[in-house]
N, C-alpha and C positions, 0 to 999 in steps of 0.2 A: 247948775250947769257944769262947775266943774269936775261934779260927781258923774256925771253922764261920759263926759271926756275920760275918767278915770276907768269906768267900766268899762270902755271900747275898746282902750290898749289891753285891758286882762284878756277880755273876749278873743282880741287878735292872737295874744300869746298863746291863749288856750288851744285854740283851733290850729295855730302852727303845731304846738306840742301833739293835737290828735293826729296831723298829719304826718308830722315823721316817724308820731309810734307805728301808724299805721304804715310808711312806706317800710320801717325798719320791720315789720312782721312779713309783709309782702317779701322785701328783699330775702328775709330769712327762708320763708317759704319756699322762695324761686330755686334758692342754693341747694334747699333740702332736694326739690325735684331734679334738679339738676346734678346733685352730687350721687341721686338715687339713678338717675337716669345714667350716670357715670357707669356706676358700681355695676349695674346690670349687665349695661352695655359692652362692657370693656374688662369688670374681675367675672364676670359669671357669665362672659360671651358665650364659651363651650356648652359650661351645664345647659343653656336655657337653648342655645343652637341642638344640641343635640336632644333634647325632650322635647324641643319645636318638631324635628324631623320626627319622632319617634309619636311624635302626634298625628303627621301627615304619612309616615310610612309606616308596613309591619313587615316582619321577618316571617316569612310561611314555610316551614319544613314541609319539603315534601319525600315522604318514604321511599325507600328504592323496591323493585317491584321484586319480589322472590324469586327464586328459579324455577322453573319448572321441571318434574320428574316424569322419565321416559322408562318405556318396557324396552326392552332387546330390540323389537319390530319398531320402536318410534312411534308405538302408543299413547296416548299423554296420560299417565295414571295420576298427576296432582297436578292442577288447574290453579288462573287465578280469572277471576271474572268480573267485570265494572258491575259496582255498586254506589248507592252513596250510604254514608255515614254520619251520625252524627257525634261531634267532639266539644271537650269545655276545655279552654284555657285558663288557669285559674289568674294569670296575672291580668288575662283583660277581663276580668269577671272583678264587679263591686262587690258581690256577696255570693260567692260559690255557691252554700247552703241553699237561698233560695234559687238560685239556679235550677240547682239538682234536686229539688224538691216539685220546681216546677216541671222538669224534664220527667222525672219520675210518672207525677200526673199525667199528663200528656200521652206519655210513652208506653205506662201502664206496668213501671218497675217495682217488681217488689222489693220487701224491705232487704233481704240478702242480699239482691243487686246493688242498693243504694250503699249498703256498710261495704260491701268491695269496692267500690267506685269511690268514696269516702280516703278505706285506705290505700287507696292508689294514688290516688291526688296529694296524702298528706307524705308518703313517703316519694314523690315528683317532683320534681324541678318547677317550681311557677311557670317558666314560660314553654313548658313541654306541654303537647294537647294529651288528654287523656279521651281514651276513647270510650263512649256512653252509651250508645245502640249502632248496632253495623244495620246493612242489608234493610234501609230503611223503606218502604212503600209509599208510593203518592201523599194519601191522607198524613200519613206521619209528618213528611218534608212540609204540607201546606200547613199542619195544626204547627210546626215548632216556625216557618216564615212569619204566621202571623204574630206572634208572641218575639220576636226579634226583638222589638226596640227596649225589651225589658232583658233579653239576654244576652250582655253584651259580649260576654265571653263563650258564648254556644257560636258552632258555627256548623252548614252541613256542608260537607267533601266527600266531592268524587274518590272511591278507593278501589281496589280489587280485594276480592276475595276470594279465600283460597273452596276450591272445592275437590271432589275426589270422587270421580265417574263411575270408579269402579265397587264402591261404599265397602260391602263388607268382605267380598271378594279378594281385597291386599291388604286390609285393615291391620293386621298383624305385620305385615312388612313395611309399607308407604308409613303407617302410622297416620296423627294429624299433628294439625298446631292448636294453638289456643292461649285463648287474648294473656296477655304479661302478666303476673299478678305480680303484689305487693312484694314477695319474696324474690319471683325472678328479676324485680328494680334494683332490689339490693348486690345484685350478684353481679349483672348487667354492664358495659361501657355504655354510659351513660351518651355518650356522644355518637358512639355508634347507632344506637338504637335511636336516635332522637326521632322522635313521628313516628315508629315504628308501633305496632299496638297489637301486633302476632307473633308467635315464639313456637317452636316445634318441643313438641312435647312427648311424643312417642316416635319409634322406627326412624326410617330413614330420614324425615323429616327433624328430628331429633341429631341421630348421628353425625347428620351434614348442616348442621344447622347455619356453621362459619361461612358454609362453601353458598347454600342458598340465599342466605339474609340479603348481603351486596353492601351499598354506601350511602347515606342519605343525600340529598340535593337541598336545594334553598331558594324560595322568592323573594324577593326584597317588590313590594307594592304600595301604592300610592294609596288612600284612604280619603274619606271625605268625612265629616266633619261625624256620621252616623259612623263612622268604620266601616263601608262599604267599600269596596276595592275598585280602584277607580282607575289605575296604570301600573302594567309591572314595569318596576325598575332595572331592574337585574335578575339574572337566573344562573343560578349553578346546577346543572341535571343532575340526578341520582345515578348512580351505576348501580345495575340492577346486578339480580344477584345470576349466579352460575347453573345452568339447565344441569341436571345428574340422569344420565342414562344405566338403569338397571339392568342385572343379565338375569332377569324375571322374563317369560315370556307370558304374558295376558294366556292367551290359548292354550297354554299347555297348566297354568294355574287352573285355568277354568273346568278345564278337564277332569283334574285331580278332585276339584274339590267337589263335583257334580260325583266322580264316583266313588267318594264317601257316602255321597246318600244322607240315610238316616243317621251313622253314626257320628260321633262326636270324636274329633281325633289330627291326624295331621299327615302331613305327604310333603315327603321332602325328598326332589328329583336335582343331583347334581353330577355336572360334565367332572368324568374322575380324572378329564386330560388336564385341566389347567384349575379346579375346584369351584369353579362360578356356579350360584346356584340357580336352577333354572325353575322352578316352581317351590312355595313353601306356604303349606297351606295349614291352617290352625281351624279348625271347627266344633264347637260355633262360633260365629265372630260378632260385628258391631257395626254399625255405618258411622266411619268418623266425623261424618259430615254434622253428625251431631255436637261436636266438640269443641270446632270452629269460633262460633259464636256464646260459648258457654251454655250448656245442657243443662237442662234444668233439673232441680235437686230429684222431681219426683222420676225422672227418666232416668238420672244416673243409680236413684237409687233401686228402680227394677233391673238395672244392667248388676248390680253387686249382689242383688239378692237372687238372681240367676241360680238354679239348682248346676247349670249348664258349662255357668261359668264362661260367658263369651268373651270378656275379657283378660283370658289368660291365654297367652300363646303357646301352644300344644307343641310346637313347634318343636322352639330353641328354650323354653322354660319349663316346661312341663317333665318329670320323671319318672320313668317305668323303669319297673327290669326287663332287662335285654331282651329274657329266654333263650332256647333255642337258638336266635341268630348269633349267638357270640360262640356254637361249636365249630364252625371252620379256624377260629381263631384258636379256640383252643384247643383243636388239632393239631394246629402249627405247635402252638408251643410244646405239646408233648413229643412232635418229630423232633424242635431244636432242643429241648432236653435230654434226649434219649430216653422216654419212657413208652415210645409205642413204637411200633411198626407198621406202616399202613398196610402192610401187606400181612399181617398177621393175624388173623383170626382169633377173637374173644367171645366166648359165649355172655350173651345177655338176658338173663333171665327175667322174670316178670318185676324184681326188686334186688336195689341193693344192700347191703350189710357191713359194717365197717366191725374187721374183726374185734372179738370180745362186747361188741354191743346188739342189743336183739332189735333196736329199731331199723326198721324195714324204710329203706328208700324206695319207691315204686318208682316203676317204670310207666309214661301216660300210656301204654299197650297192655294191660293188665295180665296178660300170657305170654310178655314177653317177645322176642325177637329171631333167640337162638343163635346160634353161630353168626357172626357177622365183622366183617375187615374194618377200615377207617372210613373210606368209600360209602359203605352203607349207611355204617352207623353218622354220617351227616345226611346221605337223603333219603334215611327212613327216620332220623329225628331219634337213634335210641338214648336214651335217658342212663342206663345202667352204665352203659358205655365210658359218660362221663364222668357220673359219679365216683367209677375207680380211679378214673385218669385226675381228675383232682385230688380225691383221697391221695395220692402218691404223687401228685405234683406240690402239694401242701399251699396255703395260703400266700406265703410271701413269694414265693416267684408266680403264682398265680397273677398277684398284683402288681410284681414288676413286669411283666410281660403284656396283658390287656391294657397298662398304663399305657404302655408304647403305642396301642393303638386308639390310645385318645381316652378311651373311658376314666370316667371321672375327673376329663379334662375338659376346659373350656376350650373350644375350637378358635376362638379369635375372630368370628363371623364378624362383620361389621354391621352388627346392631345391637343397642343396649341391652340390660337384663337378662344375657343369654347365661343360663346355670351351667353348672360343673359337674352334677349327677355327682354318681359316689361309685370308687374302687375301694371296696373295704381293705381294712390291712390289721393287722395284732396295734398297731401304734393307735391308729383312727378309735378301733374300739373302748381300747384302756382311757384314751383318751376324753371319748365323748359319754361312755358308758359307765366307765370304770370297770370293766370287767375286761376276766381273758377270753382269747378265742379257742371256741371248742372245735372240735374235728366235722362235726357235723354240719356247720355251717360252712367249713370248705367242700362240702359236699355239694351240697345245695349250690353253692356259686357257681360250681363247674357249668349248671343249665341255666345259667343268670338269674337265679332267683335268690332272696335271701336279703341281704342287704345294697347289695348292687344294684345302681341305680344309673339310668342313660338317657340322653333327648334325643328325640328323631334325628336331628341334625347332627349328633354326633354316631350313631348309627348309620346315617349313607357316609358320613366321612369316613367310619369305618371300612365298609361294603368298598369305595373308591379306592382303599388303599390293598386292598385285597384284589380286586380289579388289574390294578396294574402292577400286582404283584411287588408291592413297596411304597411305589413313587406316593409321594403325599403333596396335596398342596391346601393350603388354608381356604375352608370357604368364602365366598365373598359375593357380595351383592351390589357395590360398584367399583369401574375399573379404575385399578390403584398401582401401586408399584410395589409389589409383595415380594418379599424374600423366600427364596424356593425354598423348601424344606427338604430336608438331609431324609432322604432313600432308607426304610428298614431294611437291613442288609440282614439276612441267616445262615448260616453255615453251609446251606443247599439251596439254591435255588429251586429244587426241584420239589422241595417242602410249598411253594406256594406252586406250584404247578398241579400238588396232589391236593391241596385244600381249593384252589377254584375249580379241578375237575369235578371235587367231589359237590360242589356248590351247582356246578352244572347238572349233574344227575338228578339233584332235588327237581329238575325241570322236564329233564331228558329222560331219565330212565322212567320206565312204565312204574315201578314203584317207589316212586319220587315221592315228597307230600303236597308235593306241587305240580305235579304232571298234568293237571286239567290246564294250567295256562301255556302252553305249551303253543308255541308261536312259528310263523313261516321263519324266521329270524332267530339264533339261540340265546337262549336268557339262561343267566346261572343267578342260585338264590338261595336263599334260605327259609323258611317257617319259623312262625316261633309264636308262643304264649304267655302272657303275663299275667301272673296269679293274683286276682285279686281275693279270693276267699281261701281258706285254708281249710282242707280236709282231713279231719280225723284221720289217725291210724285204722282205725276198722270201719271209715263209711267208705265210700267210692261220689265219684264227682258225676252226677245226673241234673246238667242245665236244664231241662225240662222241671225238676223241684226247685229251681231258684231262682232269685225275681232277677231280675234282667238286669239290675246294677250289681250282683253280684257275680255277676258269667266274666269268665275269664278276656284278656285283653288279646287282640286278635294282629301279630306283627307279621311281618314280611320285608325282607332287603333282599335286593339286586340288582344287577348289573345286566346289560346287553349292547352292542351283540358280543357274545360269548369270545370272540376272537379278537376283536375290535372296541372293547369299551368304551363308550361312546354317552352313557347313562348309568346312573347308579340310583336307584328309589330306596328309599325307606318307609314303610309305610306300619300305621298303627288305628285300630279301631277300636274305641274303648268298649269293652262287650262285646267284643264280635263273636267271641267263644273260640276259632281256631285260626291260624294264621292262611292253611291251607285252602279252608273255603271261604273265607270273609278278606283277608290284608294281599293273598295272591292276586285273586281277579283287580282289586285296583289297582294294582301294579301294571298288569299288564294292560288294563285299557291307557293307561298313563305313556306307558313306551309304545302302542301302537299309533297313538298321536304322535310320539315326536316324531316314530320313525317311517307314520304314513302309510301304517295300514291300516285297513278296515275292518273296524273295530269285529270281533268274532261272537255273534250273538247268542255261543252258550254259554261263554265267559262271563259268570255274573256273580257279585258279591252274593257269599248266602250265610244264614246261622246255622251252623253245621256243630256235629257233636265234637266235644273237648278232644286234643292230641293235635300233633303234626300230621 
């Protein structure tokens, strides 16, 4: 009995003992929850406040919309047009890789696209969208909707995209953009561009790129549990970027480069009152429109493999020698030297000879010219003429003198990659060649051929400054605040009164080398040719035996109207064979557009035989 008593009190104490370990674990517990509940609550309010909102909102960059580019007339030559797009975030994406392996499938991207897209992301900012396929179509937007819940970092957006109406018609001036790549991120303000996923990358589009791009904006929106957008919270608009008006006229381009025709070449039309350039045409060209969205390796790489070369702008890059169009100039400088007399009669025979040596410089007239003043000898184009007036101008004032009128200078145009051509000089050679300069090579220069080298664009800037008898101003293609440039002044003004009269006769007088363009309006001008084949001392130059990439280059510069300059053209055909019947007639269909006549139907480019 008493052992049963004995065992009731243990039992009791026992069962007390399970119950206060057990309330002492409970208590412990409760503290734990509670002191956790603290911690959260009260030391990590912010962190977990702020990862709560950032659960329920997202931050949406929205891009500012580019500017658009205008012709003189308020044409729009670079567009932007609603699209959608689609883009990956890598910070809301679990696993980018299969993201974009999915997106690839889908989308149908090859392996190139995906290694760009790869390295764009890894040198990006996690929370920047990178952009995956633009200009997306129906079937696209519905195959990547259904596939949503597995892409949490894919999203598609309304964009604009840039287009260009006039494709390859200003391709060489408007230029395009084209998507950011890994390189331009690194160069990039990163906070300016934020959303941004296009970048100018040639021409104007290029040049103005600060002035176009603009500011980005920002959405702050509510989200639901999928990340679906469910309320916008806030908005900061984008300021979009700066419209850029060109002093390009659309019509007077089109003109130009219709009458090039067949050939391959450039036409560059500018006002010599203030230097804006009004037409600058490069042929053959390219539809930028292919660039936009990234061209594809096989199309970019028939545009390089081009015999034609349409990617190089004839324009402002391209270099020829002058020929012929550079003797009104250096007519001048032989009046402000004192080595001619324009009134002084020189006989010009069928070649020249530089005493004590027997090679024969020809004359492109092969009998010669005969007696002839300053006057002639620029609008009969004689050759012998100048060969002496160089011979005895000598190289180095040769070069300090056509320096003055830009050659083998950079004009300052405002657009990238414009070349500098070449003014040879005794320095330049020893320099680049190692060797000295011989006599005969200043010979040759005097008719711009030899090592002198010029771009269209700096040939009418030439023409311009001759035009107005000095006055220079920097070309330009949009309206800026330019520093006028200081006046060639020469000891007689009446030295450029005899060099544009005699530029006028190439037009006016019945033995001009340009007398067929010959207009209700006076045009003054020049002829000229640029050697691409070199002939023998004892053969003679017969384009009829030569394949048609070796036929000389066909130039023309001028100005009208004759009293009132008003236009200055340059014009170049590569093979056209002579300035006179091939680079003349496009000239003047070019200035009977701007100045609104009707075009003269015997006026027509033709492949005519070698000479002015």
């Amino acid at each position: 009995m008493l052992d049963r008593l004995h065992d009731h009190g243990r039992a009791r104490r026992v069962f007390r003992q399970r119950i206060l370990f057990a309330a002492l674990i409970s208590l412990v517990v409760v503290l734990t929850l509670l002191g956790r509940a603290a911690w959260l609550q009260i030391a990590q309010h912010d962190h977990y406040l702020a990862k709560a909102e950032k659960n329920r909102t997202r931050l949406v960059v929205v891009p500012p919309e580019r500017g658009r580019i205008f012709d003189a007339q308020g044409e729009v030559v670079a567009d932007n047009v609603a699209t959608y797009q689609v883009q990956i975030t890598p910070e809301h994406s679990q696993d980018v890789g299969v993201e974009l392996a999915m997106l690839a499938d889908v989308l149908g991207l090859d392996t190139r696209a995906v290694e760009a897209l790869e390295e764009r992301i890894r040198v990006s900012r996690r929370f920047d969208p990178v952009l995956v396929k633009a200009d997306l179509d129906e079937v696209e937007r519905a195959r990547i909707a259904r596939l949503k819940p597995w892409l949490p970092g894919t999203e598609i957006v309304s964009s604009l995209k840039r287009v260009y109406p006039y494709r390859e018609l200003l391709a060489h001036v408007v230029g395009y953009v084209g998507r950011i790549n890994a390189e331009d991120v690194k160069r990039l303000d990163p906070d300016a561009y934020q959303g941004t996923q296009y970048i100018g990358k040639t021409g104007i589009e290029r040049q103005y790129e600060d002035r176009l791009h603009g500011e980005p904006g920002y959405r702050v929106v509510e989200v639901d549990a999928l990340g679906r957008e469910v309320k916008v919270l806030d908005t900061q608009r984008p300021v979009p970027g700066k419209d850029i008006a060109l002093t390009i006229d659309v019509g007077l381009q089109g003109v130009a480069a219709a009458a090039l025709g067949e050939y391959a070449g450039a036409v560059v039309a500018q006002d010599p009152r203030d230097g804006a350039i009004r037409a600058l045409v490069s042929r053959p060209s390219f539809d930028p429109n292919l660039f936009v969205d990234g061209i594809s390796h096989k199309a970019y790489r028939e545009l390089l493999e081009d015999p034609d070369r349409p990617l190089y702008n004839r324009a402002t890059r391209a270099t020829y020698p002058p020929g012929s169009t550079i003797k009104p100039v250096m007519g001048l400088a032989g009046m402000e030297y004192g080595l001619i007399d324009p009134d002084e009669r020189f006989f010009a025979g069928p070649y020249y000879q530089i005493p004590g040596n027997d090679h024969r410089y020809r004359d492109w007239r092969k009998w010669g010219h005969g007696w002839v003043d300053f006057e002639e000898s620029v609008f009969r184009s004689v050759d012998v003429y100048y060969y002496d007036l160089a011979f005895r101008m000598g190289i180095d004032r040769m070069h300090a003198f056509l320096t003055e009128f830009g050659i083998g200078q950079e004009t300052g145009i405002d657009l990238p990659g414009e070349s500098a051509g070449l003014m040879p000089s005794r320095d330049w050679k020893q320099r680049v060649k190692q060797q000295v300069w011989f006599p005969g090579e200043t010979v040759i220069a005097g008719i711009g051929q030899g090592y002198m080298l010029s771009t269209m664009l700096q040939l009418a800037d030439m023409t311009s400054t001759l035009a107005l008898s000095g006055v220079r101003h920097v070309p330009w293609l949009v309206a800026d605040d330019r520093e006028p440039q200081p006046r060639l002044t020469l000891s007689s003004d009446d030295y450029w009164q005899r060099a544009r009269g005699a530029m006028r006769a190439v037009v006016g007088h019945e033995r001009g080398t340009a007398h067929k363009i010959e207009a209700p309006y006076p045009i003054a001008g020049k002829t000229g040719t640029a050697q691409v084949f070199s002939v023998a001392q004892d053969e003679e130059y017969d384009a009829e035996e030569l394949e048609r990439r070796l036929h000389d280059h066909a130039l023309f510069v001028g100005f009208a109207p004759f009293d009132d300059p008003k236009l200055s053209v340059a014009v170049i055909a590569e093979h056209g064979g002579s300035g006179s019947g091939t680079a003349a007639p496009i000239a003047r269909q070019v200035m009977d557009f701007w100045f609104g006549v009707e075009p003269d139907a015997d006026v027509q480019p033709e492949f005519s035989e070698h000479g002015d």
